[in-house]
PDB file of N, CA, C and O in Angstrom:
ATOM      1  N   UNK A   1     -24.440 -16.496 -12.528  1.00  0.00           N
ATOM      2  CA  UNK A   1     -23.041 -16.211 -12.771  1.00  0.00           C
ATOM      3  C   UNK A   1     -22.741 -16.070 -14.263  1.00  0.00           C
ATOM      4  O   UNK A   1     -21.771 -15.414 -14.643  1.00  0.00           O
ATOM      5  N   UNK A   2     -23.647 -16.739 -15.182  1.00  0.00           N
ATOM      6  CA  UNK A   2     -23.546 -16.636 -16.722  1.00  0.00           C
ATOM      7  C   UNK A   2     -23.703 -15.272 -16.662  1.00  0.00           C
ATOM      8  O   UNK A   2     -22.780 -14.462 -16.742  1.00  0.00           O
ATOM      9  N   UNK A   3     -25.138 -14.954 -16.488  1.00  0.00           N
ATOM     10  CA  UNK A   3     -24.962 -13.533 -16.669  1.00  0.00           C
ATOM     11  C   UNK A   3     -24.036 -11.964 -16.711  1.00  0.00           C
ATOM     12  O   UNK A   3     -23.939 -10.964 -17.422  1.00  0.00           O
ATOM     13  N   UNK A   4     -23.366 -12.639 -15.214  1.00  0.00           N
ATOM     14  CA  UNK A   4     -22.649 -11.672 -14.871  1.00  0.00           C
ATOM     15  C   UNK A   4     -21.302 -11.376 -15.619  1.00  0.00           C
ATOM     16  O   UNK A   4     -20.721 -10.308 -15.815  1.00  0.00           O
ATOM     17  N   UNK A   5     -20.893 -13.065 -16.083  1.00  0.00           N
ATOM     18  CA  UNK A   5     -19.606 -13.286 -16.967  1.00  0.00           C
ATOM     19  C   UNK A   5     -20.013 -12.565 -18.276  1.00  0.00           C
ATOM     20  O   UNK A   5     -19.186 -11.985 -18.979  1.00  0.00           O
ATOM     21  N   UNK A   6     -21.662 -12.651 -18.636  1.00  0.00           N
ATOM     22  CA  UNK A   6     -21.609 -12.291 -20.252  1.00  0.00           C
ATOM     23  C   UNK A   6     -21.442 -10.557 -20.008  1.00  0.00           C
ATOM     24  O   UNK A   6     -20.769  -9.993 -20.870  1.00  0.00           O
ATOM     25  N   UNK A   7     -21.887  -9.875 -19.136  1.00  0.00           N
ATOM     26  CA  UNK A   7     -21.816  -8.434 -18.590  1.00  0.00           C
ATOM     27  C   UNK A   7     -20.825  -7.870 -18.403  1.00  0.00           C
ATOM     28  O   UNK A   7     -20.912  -6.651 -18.550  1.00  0.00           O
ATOM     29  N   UNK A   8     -19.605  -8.363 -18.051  1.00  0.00           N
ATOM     30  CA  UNK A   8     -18.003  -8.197 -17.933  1.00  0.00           C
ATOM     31  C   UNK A   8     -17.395  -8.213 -19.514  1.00  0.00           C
ATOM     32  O   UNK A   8     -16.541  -7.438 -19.944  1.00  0.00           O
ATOM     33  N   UNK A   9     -18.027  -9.242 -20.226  1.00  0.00           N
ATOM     34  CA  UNK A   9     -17.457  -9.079 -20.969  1.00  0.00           C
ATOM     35  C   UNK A   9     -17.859  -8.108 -22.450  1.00  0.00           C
ATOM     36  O   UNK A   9     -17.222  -7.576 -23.359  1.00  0.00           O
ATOM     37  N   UNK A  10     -19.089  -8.236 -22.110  1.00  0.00           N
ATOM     38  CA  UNK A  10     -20.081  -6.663 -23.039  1.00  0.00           C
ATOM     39  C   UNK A  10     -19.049  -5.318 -22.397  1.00  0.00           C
ATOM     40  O   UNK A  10     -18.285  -4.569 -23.007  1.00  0.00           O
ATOM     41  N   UNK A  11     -19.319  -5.371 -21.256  1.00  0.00           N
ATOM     42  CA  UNK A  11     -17.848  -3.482 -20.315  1.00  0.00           C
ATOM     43  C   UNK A  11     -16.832  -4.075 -21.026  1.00  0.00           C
ATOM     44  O   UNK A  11     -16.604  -3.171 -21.829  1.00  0.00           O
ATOM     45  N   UNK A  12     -15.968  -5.060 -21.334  1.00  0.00           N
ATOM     46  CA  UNK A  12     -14.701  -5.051 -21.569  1.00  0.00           C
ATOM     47  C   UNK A  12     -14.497  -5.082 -23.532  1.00  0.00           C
ATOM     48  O   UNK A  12     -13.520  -5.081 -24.281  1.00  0.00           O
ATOM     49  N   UNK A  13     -15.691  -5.102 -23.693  1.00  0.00           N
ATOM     50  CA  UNK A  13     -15.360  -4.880 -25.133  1.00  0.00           C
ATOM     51  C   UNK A  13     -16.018  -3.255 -25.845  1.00  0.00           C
ATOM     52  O   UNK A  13     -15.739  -2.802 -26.955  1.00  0.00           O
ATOM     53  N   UNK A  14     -16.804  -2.723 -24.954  1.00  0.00           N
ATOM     54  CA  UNK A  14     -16.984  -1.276 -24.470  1.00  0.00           C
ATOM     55  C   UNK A  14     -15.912  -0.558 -24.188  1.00  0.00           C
ATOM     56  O   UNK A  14     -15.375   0.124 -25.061  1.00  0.00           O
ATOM     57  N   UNK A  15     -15.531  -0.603 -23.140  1.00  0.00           N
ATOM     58  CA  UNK A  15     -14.170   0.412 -23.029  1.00  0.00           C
ATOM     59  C   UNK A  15     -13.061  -0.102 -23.600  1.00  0.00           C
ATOM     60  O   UNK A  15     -12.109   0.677 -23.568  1.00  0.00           O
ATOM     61  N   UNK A  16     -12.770  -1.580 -24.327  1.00  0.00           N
ATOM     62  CA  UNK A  16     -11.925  -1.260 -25.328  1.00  0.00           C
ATOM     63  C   UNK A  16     -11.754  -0.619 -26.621  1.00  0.00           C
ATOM     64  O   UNK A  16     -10.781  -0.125 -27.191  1.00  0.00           O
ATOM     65  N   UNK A  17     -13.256  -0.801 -26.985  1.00  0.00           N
ATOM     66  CA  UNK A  17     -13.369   0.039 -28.190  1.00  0.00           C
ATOM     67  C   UNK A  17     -13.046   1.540 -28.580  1.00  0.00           C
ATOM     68  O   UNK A  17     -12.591   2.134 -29.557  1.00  0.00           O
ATOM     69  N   UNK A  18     -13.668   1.945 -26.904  1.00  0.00           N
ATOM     70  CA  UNK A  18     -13.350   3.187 -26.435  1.00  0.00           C
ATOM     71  C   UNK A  18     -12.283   3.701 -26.774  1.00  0.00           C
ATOM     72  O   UNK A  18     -11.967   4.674 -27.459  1.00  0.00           O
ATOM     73  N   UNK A  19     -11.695   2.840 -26.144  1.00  0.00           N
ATOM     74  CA  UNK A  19     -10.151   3.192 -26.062  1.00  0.00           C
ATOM     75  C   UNK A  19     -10.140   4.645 -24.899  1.00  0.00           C
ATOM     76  O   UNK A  19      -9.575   5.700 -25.189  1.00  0.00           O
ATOM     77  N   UNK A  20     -10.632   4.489 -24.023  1.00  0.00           N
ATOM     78  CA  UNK A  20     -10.681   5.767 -23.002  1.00  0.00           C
ATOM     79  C   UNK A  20      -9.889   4.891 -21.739  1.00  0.00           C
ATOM     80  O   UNK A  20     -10.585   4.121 -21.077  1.00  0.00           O
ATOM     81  N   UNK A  21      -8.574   5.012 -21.454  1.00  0.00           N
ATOM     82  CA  UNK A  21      -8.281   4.225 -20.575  1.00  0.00           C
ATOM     83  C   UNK A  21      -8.958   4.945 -18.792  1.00  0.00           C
ATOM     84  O   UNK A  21      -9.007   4.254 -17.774  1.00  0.00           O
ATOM     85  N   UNK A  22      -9.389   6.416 -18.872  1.00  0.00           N
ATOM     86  CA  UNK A  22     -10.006   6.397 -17.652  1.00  0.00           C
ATOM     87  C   UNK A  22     -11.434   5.697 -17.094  1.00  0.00           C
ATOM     88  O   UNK A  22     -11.978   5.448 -16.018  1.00  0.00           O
ATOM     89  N   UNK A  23     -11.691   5.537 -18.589  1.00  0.00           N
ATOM     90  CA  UNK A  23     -13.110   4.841 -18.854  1.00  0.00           C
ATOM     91  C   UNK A  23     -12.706   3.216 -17.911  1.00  0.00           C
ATOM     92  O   UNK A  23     -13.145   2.746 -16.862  1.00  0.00           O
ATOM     93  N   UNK A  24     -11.863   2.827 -18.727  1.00  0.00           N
ATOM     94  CA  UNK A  24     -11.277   1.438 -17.806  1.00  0.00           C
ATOM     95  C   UNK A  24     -10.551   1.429 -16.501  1.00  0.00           C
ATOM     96  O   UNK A  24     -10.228   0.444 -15.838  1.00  0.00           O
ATOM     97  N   UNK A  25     -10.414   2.286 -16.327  1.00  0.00           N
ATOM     98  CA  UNK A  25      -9.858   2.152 -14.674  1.00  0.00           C
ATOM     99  C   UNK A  25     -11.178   2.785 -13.628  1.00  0.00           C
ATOM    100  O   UNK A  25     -11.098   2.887 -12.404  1.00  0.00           O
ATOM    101  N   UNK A  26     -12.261   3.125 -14.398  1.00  0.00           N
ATOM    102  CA  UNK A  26     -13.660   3.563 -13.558  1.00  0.00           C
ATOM    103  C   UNK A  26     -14.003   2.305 -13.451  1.00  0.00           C
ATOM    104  O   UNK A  26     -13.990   1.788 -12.335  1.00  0.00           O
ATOM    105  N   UNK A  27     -14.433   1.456 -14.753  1.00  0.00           N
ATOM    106  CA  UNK A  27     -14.973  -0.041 -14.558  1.00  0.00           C
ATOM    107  C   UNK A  27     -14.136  -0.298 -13.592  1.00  0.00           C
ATOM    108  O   UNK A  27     -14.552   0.002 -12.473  1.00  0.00           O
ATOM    109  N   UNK A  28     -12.764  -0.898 -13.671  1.00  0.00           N
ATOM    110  CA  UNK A  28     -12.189  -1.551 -12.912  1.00  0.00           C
ATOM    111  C   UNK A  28     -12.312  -1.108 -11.309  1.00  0.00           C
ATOM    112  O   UNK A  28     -12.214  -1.989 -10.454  1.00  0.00           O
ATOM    113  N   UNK A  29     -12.507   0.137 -10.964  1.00  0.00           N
ATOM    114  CA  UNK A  29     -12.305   0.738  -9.395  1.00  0.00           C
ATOM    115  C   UNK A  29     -13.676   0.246  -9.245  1.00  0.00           C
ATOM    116  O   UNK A  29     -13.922  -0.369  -8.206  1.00  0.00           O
ATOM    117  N   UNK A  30     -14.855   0.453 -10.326  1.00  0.00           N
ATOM    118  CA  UNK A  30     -16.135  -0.089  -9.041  1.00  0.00           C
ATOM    119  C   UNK A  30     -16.775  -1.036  -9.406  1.00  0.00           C
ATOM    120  O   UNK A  30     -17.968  -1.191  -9.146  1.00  0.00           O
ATOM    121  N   UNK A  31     -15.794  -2.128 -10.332  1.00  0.00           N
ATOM    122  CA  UNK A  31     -16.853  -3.524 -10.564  1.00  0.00           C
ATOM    123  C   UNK A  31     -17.248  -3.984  -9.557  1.00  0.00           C
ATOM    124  O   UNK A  31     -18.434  -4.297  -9.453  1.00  0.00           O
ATOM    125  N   UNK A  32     -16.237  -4.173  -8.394  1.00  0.00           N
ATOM    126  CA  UNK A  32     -16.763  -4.943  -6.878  1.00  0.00           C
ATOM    127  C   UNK A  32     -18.337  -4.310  -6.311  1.00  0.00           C
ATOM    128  O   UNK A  32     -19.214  -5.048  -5.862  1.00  0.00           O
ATOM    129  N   UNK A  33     -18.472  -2.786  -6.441  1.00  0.00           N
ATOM    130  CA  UNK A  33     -19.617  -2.161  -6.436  1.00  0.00           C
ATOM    131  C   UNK A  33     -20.820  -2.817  -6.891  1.00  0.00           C
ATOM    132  O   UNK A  33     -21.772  -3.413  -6.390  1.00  0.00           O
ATOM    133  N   UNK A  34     -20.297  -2.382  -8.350  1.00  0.00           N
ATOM    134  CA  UNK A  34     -21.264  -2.893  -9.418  1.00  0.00           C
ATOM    135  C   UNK A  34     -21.804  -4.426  -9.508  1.00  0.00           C
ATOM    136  O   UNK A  34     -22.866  -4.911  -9.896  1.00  0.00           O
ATOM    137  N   UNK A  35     -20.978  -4.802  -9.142  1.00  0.00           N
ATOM    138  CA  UNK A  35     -21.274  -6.111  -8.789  1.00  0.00           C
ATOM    139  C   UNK A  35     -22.321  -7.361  -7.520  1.00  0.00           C
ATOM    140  O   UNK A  35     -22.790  -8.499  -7.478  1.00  0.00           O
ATOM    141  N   UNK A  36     -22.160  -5.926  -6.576  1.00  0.00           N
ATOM    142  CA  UNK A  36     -22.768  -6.519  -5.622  1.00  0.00           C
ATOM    143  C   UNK A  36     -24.564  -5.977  -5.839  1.00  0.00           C
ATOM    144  O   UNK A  36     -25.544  -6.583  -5.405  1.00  0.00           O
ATOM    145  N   UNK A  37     -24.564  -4.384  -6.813  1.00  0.00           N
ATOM    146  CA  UNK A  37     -25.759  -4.094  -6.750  1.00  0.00           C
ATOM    147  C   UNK A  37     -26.458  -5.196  -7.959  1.00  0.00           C
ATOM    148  O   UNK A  37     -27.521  -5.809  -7.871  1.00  0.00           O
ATOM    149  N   UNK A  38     -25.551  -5.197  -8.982  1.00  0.00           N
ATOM    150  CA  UNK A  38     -26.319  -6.461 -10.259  1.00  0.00           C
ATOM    151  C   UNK A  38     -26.922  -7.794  -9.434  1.00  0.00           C
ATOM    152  O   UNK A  38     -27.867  -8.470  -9.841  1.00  0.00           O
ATOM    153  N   UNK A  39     -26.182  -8.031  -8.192  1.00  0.00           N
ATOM    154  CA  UNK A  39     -26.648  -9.679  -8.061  1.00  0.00           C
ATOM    155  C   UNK A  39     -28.071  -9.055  -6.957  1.00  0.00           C
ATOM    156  O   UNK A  39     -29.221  -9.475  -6.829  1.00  0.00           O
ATOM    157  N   UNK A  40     -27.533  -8.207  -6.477  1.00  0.00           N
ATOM    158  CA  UNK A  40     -28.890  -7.601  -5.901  1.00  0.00           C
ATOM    159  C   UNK A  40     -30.540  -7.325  -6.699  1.00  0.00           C
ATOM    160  O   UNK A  40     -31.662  -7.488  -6.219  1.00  0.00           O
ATOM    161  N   UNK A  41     -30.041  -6.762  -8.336  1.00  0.00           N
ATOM    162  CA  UNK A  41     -30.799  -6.422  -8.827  1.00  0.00           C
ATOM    163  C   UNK A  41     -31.318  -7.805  -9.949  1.00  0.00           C
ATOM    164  O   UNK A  41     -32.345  -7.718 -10.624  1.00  0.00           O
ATOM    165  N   UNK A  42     -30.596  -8.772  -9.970  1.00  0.00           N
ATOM    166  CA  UNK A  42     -30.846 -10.136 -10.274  1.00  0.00           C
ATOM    167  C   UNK A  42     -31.718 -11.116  -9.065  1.00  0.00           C
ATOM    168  O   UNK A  42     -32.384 -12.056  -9.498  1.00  0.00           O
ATOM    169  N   UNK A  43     -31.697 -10.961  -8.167  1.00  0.00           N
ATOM    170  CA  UNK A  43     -31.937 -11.376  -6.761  1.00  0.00           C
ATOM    171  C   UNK A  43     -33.143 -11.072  -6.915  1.00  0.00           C
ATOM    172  O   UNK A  43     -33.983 -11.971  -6.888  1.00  0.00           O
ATOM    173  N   UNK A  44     -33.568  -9.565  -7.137  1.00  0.00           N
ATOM    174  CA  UNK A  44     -35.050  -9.055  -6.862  1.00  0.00           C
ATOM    175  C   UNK A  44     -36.137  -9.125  -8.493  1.00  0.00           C
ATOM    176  O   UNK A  44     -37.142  -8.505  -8.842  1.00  0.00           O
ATOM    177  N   UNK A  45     -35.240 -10.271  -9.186  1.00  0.00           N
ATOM    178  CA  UNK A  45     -36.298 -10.668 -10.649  1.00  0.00           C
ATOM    179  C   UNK A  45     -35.881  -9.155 -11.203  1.00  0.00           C
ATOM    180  O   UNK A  45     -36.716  -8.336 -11.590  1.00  0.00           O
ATOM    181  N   UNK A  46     -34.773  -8.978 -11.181  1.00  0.00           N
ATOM    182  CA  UNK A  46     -34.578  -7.534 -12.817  1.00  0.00           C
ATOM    183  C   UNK A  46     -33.698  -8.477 -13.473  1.00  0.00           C
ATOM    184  O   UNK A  46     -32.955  -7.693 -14.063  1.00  0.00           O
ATOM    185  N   UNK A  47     -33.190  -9.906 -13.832  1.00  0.00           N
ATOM    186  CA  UNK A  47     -32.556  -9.917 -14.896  1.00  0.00           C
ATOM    187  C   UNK A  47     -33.297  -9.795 -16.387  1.00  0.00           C
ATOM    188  O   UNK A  47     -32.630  -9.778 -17.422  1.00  0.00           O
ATOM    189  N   UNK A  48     -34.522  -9.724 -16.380  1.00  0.00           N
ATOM    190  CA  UNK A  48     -34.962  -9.940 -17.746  1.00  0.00           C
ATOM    191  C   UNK A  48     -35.175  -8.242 -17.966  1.00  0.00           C
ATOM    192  O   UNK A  48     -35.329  -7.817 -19.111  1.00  0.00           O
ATOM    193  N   UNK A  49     -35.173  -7.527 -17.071  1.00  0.00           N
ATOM    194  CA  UNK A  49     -35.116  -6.338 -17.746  1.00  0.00           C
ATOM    195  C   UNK A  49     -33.859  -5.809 -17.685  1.00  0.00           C
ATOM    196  O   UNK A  49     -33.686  -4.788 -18.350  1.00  0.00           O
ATOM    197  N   UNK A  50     -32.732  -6.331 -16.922  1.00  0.00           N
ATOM    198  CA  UNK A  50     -31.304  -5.344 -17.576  1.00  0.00           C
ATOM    199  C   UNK A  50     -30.671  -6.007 -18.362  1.00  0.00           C
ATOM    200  O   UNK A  50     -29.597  -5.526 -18.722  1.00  0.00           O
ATOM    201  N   UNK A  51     -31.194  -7.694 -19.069  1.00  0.00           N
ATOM    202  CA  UNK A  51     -31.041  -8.255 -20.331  1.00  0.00           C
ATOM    203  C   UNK A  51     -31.849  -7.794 -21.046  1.00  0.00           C
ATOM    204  O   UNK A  51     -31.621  -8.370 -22.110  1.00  0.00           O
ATOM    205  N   UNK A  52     -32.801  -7.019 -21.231  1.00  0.00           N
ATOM    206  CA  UNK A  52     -33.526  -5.983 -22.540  1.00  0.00           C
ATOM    207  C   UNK A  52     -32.731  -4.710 -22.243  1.00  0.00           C
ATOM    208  O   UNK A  52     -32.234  -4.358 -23.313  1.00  0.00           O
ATOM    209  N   UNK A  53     -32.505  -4.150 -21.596  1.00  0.00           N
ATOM    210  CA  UNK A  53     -31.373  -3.439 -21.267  1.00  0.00           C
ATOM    211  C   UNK A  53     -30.407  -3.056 -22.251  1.00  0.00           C
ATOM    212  O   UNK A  53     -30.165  -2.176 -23.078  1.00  0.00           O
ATOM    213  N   UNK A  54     -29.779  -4.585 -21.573  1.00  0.00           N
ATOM    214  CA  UNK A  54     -28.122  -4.584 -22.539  1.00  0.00           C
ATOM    215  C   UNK A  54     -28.234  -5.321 -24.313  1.00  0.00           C
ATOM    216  O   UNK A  54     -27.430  -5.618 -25.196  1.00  0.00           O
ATOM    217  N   UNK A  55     -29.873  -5.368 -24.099  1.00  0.00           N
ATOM    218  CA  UNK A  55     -29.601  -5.980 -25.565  1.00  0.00           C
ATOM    219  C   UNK A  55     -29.994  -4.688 -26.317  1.00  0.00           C
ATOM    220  O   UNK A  55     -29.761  -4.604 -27.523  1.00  0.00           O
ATOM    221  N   UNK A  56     -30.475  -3.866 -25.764  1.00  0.00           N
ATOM    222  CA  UNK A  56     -31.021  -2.376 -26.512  1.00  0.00           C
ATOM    223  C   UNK A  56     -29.133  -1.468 -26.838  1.00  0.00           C
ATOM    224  O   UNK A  56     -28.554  -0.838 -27.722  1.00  0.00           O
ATOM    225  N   UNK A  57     -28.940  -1.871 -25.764  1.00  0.00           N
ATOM    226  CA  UNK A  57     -27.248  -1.170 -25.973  1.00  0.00           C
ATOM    227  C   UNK A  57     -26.576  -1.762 -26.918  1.00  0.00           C
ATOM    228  O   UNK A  57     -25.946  -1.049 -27.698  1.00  0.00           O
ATOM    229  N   UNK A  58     -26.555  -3.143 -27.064  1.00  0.00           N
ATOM    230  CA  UNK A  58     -25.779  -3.502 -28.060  1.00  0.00           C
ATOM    231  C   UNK A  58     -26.459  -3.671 -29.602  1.00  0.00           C
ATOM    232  O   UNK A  58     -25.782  -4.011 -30.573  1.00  0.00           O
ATOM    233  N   UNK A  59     -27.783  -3.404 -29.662  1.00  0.00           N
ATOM    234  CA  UNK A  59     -28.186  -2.984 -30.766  1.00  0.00           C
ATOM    235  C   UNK A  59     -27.767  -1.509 -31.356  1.00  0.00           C
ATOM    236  O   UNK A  59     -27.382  -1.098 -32.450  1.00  0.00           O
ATOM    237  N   UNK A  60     -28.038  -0.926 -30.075  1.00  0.00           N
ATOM    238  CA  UNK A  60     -27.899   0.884 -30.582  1.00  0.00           C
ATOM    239  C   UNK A  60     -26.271   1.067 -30.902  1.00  0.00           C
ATOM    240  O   UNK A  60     -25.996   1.949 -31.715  1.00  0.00           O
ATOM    241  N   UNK A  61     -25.028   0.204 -30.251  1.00  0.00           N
ATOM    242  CA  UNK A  61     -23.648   0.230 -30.551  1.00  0.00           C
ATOM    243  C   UNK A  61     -23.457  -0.363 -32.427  1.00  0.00           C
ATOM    244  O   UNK A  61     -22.791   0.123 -33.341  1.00  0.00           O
ATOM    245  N   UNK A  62     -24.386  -1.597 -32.384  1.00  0.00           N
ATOM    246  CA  UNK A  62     -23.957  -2.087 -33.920  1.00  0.00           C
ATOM    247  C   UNK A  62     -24.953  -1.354 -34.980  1.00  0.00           C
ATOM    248  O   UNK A  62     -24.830  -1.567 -36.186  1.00  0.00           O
ATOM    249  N   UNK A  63     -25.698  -0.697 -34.590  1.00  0.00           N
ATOM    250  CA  UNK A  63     -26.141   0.360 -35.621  1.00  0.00           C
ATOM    251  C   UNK A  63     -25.717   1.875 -35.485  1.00  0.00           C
ATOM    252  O   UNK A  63     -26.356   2.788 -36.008  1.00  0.00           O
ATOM    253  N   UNK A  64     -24.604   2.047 -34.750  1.00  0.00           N
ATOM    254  CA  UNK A  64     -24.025   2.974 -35.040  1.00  0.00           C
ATOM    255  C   UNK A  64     -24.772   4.786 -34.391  1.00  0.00           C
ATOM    256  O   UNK A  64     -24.733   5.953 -34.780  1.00  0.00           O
ATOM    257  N   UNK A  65     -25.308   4.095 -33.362  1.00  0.00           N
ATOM    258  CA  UNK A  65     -26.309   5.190 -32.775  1.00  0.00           C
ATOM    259  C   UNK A  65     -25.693   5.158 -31.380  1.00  0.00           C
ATOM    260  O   UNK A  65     -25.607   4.213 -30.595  1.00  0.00           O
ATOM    261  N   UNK A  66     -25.143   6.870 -31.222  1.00  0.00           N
ATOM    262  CA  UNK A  66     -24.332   6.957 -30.164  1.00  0.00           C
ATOM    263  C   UNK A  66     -25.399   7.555 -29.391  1.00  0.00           C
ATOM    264  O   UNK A  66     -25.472   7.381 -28.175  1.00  0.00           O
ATOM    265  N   UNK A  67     -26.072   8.119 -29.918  1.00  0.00           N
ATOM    266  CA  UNK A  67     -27.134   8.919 -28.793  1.00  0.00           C
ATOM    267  C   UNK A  67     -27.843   7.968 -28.590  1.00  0.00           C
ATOM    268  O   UNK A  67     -28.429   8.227 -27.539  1.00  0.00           O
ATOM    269  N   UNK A  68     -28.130   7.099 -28.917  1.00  0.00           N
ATOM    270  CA  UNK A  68     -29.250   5.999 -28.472  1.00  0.00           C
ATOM    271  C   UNK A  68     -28.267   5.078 -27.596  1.00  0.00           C
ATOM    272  O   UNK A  68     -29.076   4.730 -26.736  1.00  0.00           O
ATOM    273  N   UNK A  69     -27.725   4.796 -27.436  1.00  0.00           N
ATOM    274  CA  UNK A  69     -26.802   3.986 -26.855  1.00  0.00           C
ATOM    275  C   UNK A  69     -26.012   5.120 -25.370  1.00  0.00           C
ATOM    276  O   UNK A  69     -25.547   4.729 -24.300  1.00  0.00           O
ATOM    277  N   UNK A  70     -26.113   6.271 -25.803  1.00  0.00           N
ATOM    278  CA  UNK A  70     -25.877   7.095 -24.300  1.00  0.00           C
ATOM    279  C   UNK A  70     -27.273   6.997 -23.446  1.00  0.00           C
ATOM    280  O   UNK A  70     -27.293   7.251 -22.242  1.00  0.00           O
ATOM    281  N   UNK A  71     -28.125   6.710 -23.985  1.00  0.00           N
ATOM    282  CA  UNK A  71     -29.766   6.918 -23.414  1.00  0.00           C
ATOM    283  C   UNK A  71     -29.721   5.642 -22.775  1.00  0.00           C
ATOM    284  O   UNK A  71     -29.706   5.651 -21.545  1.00  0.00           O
ATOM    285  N   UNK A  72     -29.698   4.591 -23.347  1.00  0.00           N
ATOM    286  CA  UNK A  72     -29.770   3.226 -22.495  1.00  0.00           C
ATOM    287  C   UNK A  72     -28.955   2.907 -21.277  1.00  0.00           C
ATOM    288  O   UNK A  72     -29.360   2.434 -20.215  1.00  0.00           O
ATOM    289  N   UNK A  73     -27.214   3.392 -21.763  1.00  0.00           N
ATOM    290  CA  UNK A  73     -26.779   3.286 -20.448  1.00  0.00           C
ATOM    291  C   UNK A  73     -27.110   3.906 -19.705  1.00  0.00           C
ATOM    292  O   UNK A  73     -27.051   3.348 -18.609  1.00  0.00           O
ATOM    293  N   UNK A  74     -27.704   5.481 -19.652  1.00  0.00           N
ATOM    294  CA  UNK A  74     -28.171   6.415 -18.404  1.00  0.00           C
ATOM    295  C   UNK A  74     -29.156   5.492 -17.782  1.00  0.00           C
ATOM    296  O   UNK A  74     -29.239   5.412 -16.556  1.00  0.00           O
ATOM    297  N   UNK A  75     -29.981   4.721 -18.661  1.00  0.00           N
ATOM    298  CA  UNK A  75     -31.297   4.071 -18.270  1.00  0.00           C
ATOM    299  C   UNK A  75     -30.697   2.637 -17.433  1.00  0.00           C
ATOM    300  O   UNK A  75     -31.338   2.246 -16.458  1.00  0.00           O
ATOM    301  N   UNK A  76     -29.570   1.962 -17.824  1.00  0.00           N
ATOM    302  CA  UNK A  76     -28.986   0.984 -17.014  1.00  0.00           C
ATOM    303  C   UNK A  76     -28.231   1.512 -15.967  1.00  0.00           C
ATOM    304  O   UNK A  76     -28.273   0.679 -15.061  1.00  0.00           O
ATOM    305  N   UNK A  77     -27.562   2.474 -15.632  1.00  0.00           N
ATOM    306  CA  UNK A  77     -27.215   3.421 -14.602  1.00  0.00           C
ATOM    307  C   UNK A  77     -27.992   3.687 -13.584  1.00  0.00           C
ATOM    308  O   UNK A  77     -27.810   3.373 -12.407  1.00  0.00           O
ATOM    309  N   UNK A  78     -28.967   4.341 -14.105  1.00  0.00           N
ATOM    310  CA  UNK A  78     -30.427   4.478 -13.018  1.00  0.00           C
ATOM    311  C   UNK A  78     -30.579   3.485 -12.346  1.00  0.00           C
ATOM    312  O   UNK A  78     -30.640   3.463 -11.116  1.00  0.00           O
ATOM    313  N   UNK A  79     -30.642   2.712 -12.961  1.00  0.00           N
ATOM    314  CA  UNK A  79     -31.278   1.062 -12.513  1.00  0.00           C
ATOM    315  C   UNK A  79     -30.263   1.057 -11.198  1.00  0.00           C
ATOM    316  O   UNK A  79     -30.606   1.405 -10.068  1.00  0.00           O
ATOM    317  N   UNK A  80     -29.022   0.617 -11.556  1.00  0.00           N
ATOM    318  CA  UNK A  80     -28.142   0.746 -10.387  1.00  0.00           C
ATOM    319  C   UNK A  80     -28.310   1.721  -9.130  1.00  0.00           C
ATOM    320  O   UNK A  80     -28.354   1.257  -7.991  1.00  0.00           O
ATOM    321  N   UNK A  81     -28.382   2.779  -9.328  1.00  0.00           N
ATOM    322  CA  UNK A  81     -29.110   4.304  -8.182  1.00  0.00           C
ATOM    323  C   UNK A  81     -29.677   3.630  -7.995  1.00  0.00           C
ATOM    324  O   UNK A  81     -29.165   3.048  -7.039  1.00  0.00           O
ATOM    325  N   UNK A  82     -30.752   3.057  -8.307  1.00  0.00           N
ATOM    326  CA  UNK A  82     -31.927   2.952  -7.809  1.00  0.00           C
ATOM    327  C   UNK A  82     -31.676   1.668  -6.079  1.00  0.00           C
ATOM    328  O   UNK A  82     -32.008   1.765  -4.897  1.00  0.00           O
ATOM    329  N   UNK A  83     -31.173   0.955  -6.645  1.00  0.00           N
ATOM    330  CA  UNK A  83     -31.011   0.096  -5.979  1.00  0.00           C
ATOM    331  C   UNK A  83     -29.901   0.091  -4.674  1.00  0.00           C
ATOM    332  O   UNK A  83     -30.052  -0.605  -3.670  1.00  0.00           O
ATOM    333  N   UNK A  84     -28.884   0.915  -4.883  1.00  0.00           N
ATOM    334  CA  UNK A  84     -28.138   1.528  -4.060  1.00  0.00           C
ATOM    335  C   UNK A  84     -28.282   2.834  -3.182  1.00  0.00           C
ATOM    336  O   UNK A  84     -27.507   3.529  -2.525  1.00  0.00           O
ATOM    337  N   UNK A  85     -29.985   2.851  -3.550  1.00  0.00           N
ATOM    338  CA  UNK A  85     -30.958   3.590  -2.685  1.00  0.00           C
ATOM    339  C   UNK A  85     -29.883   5.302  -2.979  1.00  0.00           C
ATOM    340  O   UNK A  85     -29.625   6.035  -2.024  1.00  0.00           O
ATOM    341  N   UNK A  86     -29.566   5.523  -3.962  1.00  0.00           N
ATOM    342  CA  UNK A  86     -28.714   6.758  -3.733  1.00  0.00           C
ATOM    343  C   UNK A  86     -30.053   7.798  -4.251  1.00  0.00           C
ATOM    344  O   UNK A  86     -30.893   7.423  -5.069  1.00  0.00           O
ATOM    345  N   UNK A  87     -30.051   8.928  -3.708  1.00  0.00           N
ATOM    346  CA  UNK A  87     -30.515  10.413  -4.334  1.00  0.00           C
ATOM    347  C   UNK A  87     -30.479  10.455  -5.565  1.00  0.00           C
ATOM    348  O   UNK A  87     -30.796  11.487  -6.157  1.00  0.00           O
TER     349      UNK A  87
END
């Protein structure tokens, strides 16, 4: 549950920065989603890789690397597909 609290609050300081309010009403419509595939993907031993993950994102955000930081989330995205068995 630490995890998941520190993950809410990495998205909520993401799309505030943003400042994209559709950006925040996407989080908000599919955290319940998102949520059920993370404990899934915590469940099956991925927290230590979508905590290298999110620590690659928040490196690539405080050095100022937007393309590196679009690459990781596609790569934490996937992760999610993957697990929600989607195409």
């Amino acid at each position: 549950d630490a995890a998941l609290r520190a993950d809410d609050a990495l998205h909520d300081v993401l799309v505030r920065v943003s400042g994209n309010r559709a950006a925040a009403a996407t989080v908000a419509r599919y955290t319940p989603l998102i949520r059920r595939l993370e404990r899934r993907r915590f469940g099956e031993g991925g927290a230590c890789r979508s905590a290298g993950l999110h620590d690659r994102l928040i490196a690539a955000c405080a050095a100022g690397d937007t393309d590196g930081a679009v690459r990781v989330t596609a790569e934490i995205w996937r992760g999610l597909e993957e697990l929600a068995d989607i195409p």
